[in-house]
ROLOVO-55520 format. One record per residue (C-alpha): residue in one letter; x, y, z. Coordinates in steps of 0.05 Angstrom, whole numbers, plus 32768, in hexadecimal, padded with zeros to 4 digits. Layout:
N
- type / px / py / pz
- a / X / Y / Z
...
END
This chain:
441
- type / px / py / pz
- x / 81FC / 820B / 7F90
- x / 8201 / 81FA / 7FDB
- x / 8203 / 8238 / 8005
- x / 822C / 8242 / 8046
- x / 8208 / 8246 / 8082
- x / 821E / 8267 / 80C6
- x / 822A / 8234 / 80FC
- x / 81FF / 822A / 8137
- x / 8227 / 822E / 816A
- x / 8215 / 8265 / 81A3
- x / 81F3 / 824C / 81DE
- x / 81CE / 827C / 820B
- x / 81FF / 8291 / 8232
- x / 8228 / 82A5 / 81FA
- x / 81EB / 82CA / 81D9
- x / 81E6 / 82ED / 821C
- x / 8232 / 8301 / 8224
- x / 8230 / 8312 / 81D9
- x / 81EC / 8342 / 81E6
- x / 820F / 8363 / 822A
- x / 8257 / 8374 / 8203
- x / 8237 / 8394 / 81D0
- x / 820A / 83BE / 8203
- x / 824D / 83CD / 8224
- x / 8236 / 83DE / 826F
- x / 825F / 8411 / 827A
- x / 823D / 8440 / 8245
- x / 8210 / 8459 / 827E
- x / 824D / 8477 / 829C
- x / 8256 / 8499 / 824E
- x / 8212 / 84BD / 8249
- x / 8209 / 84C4 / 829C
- x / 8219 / 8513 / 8291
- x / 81EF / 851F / 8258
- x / 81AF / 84FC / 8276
- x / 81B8 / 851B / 82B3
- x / 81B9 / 8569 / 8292
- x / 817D / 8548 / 8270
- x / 8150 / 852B / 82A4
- x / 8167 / 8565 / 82D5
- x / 8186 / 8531 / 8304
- x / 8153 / 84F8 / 8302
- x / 817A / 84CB / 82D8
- x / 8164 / 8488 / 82FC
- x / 8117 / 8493 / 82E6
- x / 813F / 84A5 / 8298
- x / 8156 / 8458 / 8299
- x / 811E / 8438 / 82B9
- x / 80EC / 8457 / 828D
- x / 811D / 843E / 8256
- x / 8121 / 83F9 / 8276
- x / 80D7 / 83ED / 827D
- x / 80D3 / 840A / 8230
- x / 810A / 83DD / 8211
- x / 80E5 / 839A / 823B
- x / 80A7 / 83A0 / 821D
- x / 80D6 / 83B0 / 81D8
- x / 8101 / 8375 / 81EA
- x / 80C5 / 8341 / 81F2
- x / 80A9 / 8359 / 81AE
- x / 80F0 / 8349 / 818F
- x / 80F1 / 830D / 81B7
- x / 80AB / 82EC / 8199
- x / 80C5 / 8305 / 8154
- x / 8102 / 82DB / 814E
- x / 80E4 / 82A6 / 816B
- x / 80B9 / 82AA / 8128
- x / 80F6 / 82BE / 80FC
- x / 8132 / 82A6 / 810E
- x / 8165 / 82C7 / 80E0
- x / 8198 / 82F9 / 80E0
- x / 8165 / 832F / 80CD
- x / 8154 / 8349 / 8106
- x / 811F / 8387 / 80FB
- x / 812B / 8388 / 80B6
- x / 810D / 8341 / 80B2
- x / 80D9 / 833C / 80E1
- x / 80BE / 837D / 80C1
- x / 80C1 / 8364 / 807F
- x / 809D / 8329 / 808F
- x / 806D / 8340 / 80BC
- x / 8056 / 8388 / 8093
- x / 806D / 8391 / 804F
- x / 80BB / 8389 / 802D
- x / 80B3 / 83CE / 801E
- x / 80A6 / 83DE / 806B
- x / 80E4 / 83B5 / 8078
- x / 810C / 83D2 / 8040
- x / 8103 / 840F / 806E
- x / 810D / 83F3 / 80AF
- x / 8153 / 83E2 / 8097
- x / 815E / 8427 / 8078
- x / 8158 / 8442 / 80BD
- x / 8180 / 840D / 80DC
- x / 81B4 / 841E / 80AA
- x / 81AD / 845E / 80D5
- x / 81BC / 843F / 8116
- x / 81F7 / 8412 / 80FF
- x / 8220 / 8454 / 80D3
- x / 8216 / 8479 / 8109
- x / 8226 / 8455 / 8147
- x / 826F / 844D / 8144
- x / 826F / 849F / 8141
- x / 824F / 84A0 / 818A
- x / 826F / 8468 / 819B
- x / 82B4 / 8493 / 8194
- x / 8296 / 84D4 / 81AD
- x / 8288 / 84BD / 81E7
- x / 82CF / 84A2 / 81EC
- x / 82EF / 84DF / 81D6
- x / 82D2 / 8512 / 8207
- x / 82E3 / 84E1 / 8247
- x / 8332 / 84DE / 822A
- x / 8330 / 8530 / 821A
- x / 8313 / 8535 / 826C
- x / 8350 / 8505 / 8279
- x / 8380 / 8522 / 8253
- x / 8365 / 8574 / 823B
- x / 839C / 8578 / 8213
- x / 838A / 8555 / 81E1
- x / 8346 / 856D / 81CC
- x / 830F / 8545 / 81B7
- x / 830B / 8541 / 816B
- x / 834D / 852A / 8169
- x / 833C / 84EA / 819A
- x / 8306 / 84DD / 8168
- x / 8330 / 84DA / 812A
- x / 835C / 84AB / 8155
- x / 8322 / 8483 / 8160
- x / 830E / 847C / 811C
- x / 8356 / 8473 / 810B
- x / 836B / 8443 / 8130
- x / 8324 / 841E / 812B
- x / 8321 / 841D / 80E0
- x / 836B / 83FA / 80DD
- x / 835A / 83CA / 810A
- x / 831F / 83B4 / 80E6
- x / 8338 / 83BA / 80A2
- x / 8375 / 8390 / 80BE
- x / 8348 / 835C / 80D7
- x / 8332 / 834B / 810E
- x / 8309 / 8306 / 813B
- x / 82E1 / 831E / 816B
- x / 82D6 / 82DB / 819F
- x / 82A8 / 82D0 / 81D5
- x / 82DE / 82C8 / 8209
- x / 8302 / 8312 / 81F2
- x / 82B9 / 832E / 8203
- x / 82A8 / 830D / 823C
- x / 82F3 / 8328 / 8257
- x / 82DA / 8368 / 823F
- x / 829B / 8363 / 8268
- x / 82BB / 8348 / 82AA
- x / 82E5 / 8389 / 82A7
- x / 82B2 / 83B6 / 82A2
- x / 8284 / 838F / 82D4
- x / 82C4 / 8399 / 8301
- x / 82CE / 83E5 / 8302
- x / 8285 / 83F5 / 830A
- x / 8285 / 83C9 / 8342
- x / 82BA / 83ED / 8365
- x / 82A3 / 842F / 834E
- x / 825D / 841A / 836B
- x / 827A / 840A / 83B6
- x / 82A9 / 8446 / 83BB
- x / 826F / 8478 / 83A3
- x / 824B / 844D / 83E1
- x / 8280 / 8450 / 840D
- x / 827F / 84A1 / 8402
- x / 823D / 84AA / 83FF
- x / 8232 / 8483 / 8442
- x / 826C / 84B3 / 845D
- x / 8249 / 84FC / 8453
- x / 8259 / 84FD / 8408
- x / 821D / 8514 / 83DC
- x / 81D3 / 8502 / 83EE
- x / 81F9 / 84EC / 842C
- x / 81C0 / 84AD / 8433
- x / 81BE / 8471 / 83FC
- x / 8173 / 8481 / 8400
- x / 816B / 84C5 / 83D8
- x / 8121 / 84E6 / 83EF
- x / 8137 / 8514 / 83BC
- x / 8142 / 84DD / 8385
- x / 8100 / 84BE / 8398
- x / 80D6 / 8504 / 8399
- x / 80BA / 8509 / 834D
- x / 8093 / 8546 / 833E
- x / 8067 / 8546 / 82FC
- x / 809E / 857B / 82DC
- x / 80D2 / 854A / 82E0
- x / 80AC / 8514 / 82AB
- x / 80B2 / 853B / 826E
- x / 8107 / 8543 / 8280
- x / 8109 / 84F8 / 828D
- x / 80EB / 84DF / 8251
- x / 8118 / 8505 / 8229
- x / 814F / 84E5 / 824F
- x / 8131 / 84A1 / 824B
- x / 8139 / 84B4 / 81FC
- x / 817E / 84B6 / 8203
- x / 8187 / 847F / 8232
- x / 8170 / 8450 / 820B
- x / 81AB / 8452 / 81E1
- x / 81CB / 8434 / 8220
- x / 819B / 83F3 / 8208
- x / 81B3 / 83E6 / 81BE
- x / 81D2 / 83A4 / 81C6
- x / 818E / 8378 / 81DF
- x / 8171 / 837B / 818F
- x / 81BA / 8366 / 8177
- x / 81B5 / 8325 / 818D
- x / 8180 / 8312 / 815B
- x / 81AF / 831B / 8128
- x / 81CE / 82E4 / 8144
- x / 8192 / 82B0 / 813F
- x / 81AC / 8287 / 8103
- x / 81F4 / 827F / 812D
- x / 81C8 / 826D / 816B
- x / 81B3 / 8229 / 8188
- x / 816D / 8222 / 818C
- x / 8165 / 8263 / 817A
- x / 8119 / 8264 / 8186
- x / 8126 / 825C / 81CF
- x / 8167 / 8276 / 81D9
- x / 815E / 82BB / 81B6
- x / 811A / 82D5 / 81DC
- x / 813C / 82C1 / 821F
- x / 8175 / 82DE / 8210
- x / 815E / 831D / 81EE
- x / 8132 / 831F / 8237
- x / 8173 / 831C / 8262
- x / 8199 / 834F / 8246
- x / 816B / 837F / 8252
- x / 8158 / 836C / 8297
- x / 81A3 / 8368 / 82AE
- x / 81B0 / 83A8 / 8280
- x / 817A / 83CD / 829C
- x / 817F / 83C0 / 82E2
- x / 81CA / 83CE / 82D7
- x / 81C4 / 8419 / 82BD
- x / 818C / 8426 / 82F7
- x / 81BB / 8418 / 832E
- x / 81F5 / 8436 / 8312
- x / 81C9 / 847F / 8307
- x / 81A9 / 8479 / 8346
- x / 81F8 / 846C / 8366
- x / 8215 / 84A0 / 833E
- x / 81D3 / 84DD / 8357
- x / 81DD / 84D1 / 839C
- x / 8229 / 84D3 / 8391
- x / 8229 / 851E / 837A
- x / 81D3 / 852F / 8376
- x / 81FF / 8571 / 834F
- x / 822C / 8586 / 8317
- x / 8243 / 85C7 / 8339
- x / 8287 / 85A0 / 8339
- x / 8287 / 8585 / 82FA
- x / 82AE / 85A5 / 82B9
- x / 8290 / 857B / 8284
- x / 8250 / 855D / 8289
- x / 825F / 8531 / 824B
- x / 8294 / 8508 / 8274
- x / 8277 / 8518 / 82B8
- x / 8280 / 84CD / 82D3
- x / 82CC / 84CC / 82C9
- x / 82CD / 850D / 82F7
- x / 82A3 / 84EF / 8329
- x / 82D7 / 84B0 / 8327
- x / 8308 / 84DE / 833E
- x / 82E6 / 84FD / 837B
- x / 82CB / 84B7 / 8396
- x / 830E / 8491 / 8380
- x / 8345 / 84C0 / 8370
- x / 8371 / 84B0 / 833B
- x / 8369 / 846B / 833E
- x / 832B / 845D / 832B
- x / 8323 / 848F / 82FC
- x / 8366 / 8474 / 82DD
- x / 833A / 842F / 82DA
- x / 82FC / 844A / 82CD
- x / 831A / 846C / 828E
- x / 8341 / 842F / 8280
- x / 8303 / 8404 / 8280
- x / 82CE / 843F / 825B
- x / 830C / 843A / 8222
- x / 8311 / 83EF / 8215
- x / 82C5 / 83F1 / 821B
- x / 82B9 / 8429 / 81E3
- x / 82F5 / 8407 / 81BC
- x / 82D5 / 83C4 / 81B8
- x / 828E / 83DA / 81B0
- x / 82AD / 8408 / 816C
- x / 82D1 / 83CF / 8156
- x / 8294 / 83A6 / 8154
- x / 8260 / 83E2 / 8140
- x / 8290 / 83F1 / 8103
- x / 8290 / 83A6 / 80F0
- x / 824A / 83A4 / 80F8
- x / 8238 / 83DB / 80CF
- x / 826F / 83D1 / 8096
- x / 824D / 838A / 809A
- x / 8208 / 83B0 / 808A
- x / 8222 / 83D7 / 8051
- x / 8244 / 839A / 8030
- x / 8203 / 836C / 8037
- x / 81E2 / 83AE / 8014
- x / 820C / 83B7 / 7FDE
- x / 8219 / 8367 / 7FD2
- x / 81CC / 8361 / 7FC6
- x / 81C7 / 83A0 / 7F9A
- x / 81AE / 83D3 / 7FCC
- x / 81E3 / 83FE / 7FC7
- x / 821E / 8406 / 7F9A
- x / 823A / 83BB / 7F9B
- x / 827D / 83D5 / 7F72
- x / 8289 / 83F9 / 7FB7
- x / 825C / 83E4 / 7FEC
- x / 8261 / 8396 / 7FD6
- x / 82AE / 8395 / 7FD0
- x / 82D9 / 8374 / 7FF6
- x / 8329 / 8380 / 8001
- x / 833B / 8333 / 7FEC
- x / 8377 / 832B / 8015
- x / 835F / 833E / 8051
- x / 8319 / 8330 / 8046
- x / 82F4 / 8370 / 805F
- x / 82C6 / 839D / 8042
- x / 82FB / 83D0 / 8041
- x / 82D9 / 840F / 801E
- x / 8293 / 8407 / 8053
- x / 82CF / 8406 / 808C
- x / 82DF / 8447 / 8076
- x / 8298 / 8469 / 8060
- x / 8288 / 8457 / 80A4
- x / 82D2 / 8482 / 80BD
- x / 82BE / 84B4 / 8099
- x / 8276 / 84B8 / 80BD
- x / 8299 / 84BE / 80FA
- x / 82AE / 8504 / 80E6
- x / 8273 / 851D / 80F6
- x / 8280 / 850E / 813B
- x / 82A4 / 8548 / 8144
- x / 8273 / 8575 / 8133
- x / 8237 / 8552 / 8167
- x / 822A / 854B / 81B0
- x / 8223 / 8505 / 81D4
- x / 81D3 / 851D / 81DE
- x / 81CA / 852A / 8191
- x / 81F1 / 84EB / 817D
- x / 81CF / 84B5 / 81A4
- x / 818F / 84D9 / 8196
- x / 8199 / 84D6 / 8150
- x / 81B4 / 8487 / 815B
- x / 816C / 847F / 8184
- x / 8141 / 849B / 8146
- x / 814C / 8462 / 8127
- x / 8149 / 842D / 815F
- x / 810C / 8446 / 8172
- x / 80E3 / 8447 / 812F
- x / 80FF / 83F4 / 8123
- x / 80E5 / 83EF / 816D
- x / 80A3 / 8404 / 815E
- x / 809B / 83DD / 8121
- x / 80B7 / 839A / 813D
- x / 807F / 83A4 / 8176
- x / 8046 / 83B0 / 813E
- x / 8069 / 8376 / 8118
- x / 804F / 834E / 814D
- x / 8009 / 8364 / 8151
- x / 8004 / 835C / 80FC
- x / 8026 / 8319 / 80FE
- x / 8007 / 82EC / 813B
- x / 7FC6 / 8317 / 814F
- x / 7FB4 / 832A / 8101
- x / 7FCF / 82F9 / 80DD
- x / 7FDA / 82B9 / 80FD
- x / 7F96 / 82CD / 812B
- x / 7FBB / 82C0 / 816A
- x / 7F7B / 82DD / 8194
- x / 7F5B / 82AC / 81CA
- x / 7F6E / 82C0 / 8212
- x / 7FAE / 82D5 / 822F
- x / 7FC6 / 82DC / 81E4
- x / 7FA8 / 8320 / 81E0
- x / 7FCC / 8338 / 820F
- x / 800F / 8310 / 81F7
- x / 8005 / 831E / 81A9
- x / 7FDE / 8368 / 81B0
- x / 7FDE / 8387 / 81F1
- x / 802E / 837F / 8207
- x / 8049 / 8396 / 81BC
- x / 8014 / 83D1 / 81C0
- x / 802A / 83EF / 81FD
- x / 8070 / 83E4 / 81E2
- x / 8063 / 840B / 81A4
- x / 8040 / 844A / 81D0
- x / 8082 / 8440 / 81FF
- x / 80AD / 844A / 81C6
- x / 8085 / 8481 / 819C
- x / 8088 / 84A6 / 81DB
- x / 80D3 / 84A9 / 81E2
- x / 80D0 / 84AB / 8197
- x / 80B6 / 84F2 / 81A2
- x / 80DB / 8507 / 81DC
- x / 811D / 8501 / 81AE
- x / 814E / 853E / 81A4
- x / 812C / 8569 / 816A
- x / 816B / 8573 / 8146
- x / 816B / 851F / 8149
- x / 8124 / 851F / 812D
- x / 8133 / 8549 / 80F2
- x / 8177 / 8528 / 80DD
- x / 8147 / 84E9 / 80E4
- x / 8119 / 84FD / 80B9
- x / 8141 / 850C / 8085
- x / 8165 / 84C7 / 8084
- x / 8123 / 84AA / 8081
- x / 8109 / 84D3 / 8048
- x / 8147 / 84C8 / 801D
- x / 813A / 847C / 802B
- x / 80F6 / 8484 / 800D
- x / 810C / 84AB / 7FD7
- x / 813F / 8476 / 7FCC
- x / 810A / 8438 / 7FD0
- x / 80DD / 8460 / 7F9D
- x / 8117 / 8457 / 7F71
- x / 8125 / 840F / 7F80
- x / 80E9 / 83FE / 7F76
- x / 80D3 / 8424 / 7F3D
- x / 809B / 8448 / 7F5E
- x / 8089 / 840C / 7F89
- x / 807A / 83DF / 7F41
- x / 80A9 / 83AA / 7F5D
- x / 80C0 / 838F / 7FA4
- x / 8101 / 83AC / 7FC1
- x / 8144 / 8385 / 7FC0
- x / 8145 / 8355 / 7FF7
- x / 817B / 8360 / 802A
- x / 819E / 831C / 803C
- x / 81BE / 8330 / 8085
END
């Protein structure tokens, strides 16, 4: 029987643009309050930390996917690398990451609408979220290249203007009062602990640059085009969220003014560009969080159907599909449902709790590495040990550290995921007798 395959089409560019929508820019405007309660104000070092974290991450993934290029992702790499079981796990945890996603995705969007407009309150912009989301998507919906990359230029736009009037004010006697902060630049050793907790969080602002491998059987050359691209998107992404923190502490070094810290950049909008901008900065943080559901949603319901298609999970419910429409209508819903929970969580909980589970496929893709070229295929002789050993190393310390530094509540909800998922491969595979299901993503 001949078997559909997915067309390679996407050049590197498109990889890119693909990589940077998903990231959505603007989401360092959505977690700007929290980090900065956080890291006590030193939210720049929070995101450079993160940056210098998720490159060494990002060239792990990079040198993976140059050796597997399929839709996969961790879950792959891991499996071949380590052990099925090992991967089995890895894409337990991701399950984590992709059910719970679109639920921060629409907190976030719900408390800068409830700052907008108090009187509505915030659950009920999350059940509009999840709403109007889950219709969409069980509707139907393409999501093209050009619709993303309009997406992008939009949000590229605002924070441009929202970076030169925060400039223009600054430069005027608003805030620090100087672009160059001595304060901003003066790190004490009590300050480290505070920003690697923040760096914990603000790494959630990087989910996007390990999407792209997904992408690799789609991809043109993929080989080349992936690791390059997976590269980019972190460097433009990082360097992004470091200017924009650094921009938005010398704009108000305080939150004496500020009623909610949770949608603290929407209120700083207003003072540097009156209504205005914050009437475009909300407009743009909206169609951001909208489109980066949309697709999280997808993504996950996506999960969930390649899960219960190959036997995973309940393929009666997980593995159906609404035939007229042709969506996975009941994971569409599951995943609604998880979004529930959103009212009950904070934006510092929820991304933590998203970050558990980045964090613990980032680690193993960056010992996946070290077992498949330096163990296995004995890549050893000069500047290979530090390509194959010495670079995926430090990026496995990088990430245990923040790893550690996550919210506690996080860790425990974490830990129970994962222990249900190894209660749950026990089962599978009848006390480890037999090899888990294989997961075709």
């Amino acid at each position: 029987m001949d078997q559909t395959k997915l067309k390679k089409s996407l050049t590197l560019y498109q990889v890119v643009m693909f990589g940077l929508a998903y990231m959505a820019p603007m989401i360092v405007f959505g977690t700007y309050g929290t980090l900065y309660e956080v890291t006590n104000g030193y939210v720049p070092y929070a995101y450079l930390f993160a940056t210098i974290a998720m490159l060494f991450t990002a060239y792990s993934y990079g040198l993976m996917a140059k050796a597997f290029p399929s839709a996969g992702s961790a879950y792959t790499f891991v499996s071949k690398s380590l052990h099925p079981s090992m991967g089995f796990m890895i894409g337990w945890i991701i399950l984590l990451d992709y059910l719970f996603l679109p639920l921060v995705i629409w907190l976030i969007g719900a408390e800068y609408l409830s700052t907008a407009f108090p009187i509505i309150p915030s659950w009920a912009w999350i059940i509009i979220f999840i709403i109007m989301t889950t219709l969409i998507n069980i509707i139907g919906i393409n999501s093209t290249t050009f619709t993303s990359l309009l997406i992008m230029i939009f949000q590229l736009l605002v924070i441009s203007i929202f970076i030169i009037l925060c400039i223009w004010h600054v430069t005027h006697g608003m805030g620090e009062g100087e672009v160059l902060s001595s304060r901003i630049f003066n790190i004490m050793d009590n300050h480290i602990s505070p920003i690697l907790a923040g760096a914990a969080i603000a790494c959630y602002s990087f989910l996007g640059f390990d999407a792209v491998t997904t992408l690799a059987e789609e991809t043109q050359n993929p080989t080349k085009t992936i690791p390059k691209a997976i590269m980019i998107i972190t460097i433009v992404g990082g360097f992004l969220f470091v200017t924009v923190a650094y921009i938005l502490s010398i704009t108000l070094p305080n939150f004496n003014v500020i009623n909610n810290t949770d949608s603290a950049a929407f209120e700083i909008a207003k003072i540097v560009g009156g209504n205005l901008l914050s009437s475009l900065f909300l407009s743009g943080l909206i169609l951001a969080q909208l489109a980066s559901g949309l697709s999280a949603q997808t993504s996950g319901a996506r999960l969930l159907y390649a899960m219960g298609r190959d036997g995973v999970l309940s393929k009666k419910i997980f593995g159906y599909i609404e035939k007229k429409r042709q969506t996975p209508i009941f994971n569409l819903m599951f995943i609604g449902i998880i979004g529930v929970i959103g009212i009950f969580m904070n934006i510092s909980t929820s991304t933590s709790f998203i970050n558990f589970g980045a964090f613990i496929s980032f680690t193993f893709v960056n010992l996946s590495v070290i077992v498949f070229y330096f163990v296995k295929l004995k890549q050893r002789q000069g500047m290979k040990r530090i390509t194959y050993f010495a670079i995926p190393l430090i990026g496995m310390i990088l990430d245990i550290c923040l790893f550690i530094s996550l919210d506690k509540h996080a860790l425990i909800l974490g830990t129970v995921w994962t222990s249900i998922g190894f209660i749950y491969l026990i089962y599978l595979t009848r006390g480890f007798s037999k090899l888990p299901p294989t997961l075709a993503l």
